[in-house]
C-alpha positions as CSV (number, residue, x, y, z in Angstrom):
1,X,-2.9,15.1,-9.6
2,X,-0.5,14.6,-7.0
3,X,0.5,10.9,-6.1
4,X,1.7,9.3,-2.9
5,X,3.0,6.3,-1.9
6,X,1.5,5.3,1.6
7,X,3.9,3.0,3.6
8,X,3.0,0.3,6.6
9,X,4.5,-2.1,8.5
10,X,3.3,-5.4,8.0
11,X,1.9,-7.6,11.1
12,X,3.2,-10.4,12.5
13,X,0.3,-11.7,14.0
14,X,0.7,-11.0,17.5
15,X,1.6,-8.0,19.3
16,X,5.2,-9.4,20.4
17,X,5.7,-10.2,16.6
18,X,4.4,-6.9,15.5
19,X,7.3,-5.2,17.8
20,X,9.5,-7.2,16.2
21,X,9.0,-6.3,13.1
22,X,8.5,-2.4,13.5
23,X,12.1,-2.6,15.3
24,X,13.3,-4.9,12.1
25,X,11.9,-2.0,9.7
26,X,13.1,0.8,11.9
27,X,17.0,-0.5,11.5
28,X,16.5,-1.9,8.3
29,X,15.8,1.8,7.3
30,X,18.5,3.2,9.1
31,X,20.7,0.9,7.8
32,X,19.9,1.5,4.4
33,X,18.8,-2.1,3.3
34,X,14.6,-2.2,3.6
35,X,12.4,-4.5,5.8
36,X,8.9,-6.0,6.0
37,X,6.7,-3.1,4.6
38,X,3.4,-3.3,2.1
39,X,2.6,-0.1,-0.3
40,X,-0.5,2.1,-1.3
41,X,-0.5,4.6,-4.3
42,X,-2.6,7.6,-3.1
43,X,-4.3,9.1,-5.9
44,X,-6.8,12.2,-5.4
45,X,-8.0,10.9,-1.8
46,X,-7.9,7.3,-2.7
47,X,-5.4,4.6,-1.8
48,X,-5.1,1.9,-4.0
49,X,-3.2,-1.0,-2.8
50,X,-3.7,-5.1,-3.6
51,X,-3.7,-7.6,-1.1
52,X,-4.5,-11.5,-1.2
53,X,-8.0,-12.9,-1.1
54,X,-9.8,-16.3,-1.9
55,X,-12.0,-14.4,-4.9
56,X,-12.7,-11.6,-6.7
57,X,-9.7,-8.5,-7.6
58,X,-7.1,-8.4,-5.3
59,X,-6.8,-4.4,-5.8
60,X,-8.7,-2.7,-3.5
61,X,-9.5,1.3,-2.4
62,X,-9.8,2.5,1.1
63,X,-9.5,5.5,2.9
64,X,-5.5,6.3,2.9
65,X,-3.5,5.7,5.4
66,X,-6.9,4.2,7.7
67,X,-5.6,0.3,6.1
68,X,-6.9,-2.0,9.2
69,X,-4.6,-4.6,8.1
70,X,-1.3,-2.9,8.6
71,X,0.3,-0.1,11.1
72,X,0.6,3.5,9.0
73,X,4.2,3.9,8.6
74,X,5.3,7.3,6.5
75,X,4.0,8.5,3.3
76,X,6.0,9.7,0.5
77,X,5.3,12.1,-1.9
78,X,6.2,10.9,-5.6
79,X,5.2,14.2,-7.5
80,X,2.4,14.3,-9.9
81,X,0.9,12.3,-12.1
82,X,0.5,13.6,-15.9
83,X,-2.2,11.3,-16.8
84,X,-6.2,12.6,-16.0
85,X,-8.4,11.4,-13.4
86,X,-10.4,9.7,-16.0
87,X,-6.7,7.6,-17.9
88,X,-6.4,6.8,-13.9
89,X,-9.6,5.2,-13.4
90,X,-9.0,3.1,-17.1
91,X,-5.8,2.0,-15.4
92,X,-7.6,1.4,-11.9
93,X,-10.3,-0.5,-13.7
94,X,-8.2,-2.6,-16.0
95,X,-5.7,-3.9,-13.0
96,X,-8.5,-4.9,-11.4
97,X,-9.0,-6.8,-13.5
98,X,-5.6,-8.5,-14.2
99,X,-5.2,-8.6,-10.4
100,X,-7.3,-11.4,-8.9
101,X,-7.2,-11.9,-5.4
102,X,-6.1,-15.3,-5.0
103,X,-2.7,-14.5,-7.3
């Protein structure tokens, strides 16, 4: 199963600030050094990612690279995986559980 890791920029609430930010990431990447970016694993269609919120698991599935919450960036491909779809859903299961939402 391949894996990949789905990269966005991260708003800034506004349009101005989301500018901002996308040129911040743009030279922070040229440069070498980062910027403001938040990750998904993509694992056999799915994107896994964990995000903030008042209850529940924090980790979350969605449609990769569709995220609502953040502008699609790039994906990168990190090879495959050697553990079976079912150890992946084990792991998927068990982090959301350690994972709560308001972490």
């Amino acid at each position: 199963m391949q894996v990949y890791l789905n990269v966005y920029d991260v708003p800034g609430g506004n349009e101005q600030m989301d500018s901002v930010i996308q040129r911040l990431n743009e030279w922070g990447r040229l440069a070498g050094f980062g910027g403001v970016f938040h990750g998904a694993v993509e694992l056999d269609g799915r994107e896994w990612s964990f995000g903030g919120c008042p209850a529940g698991s924090g980790v979350y599935g969605f449609e990769p690279r569709k995220n609502p919450m953040y502008k699609f960036r790039e994906t990168v491909d990190l090879g495959p995986t050697k553990k079976s779809k079912q150890e992946v859903k084990q792991i998927l299961k068990r982090l959301k559980g350690e994972w709560s939402g308001p972490s």
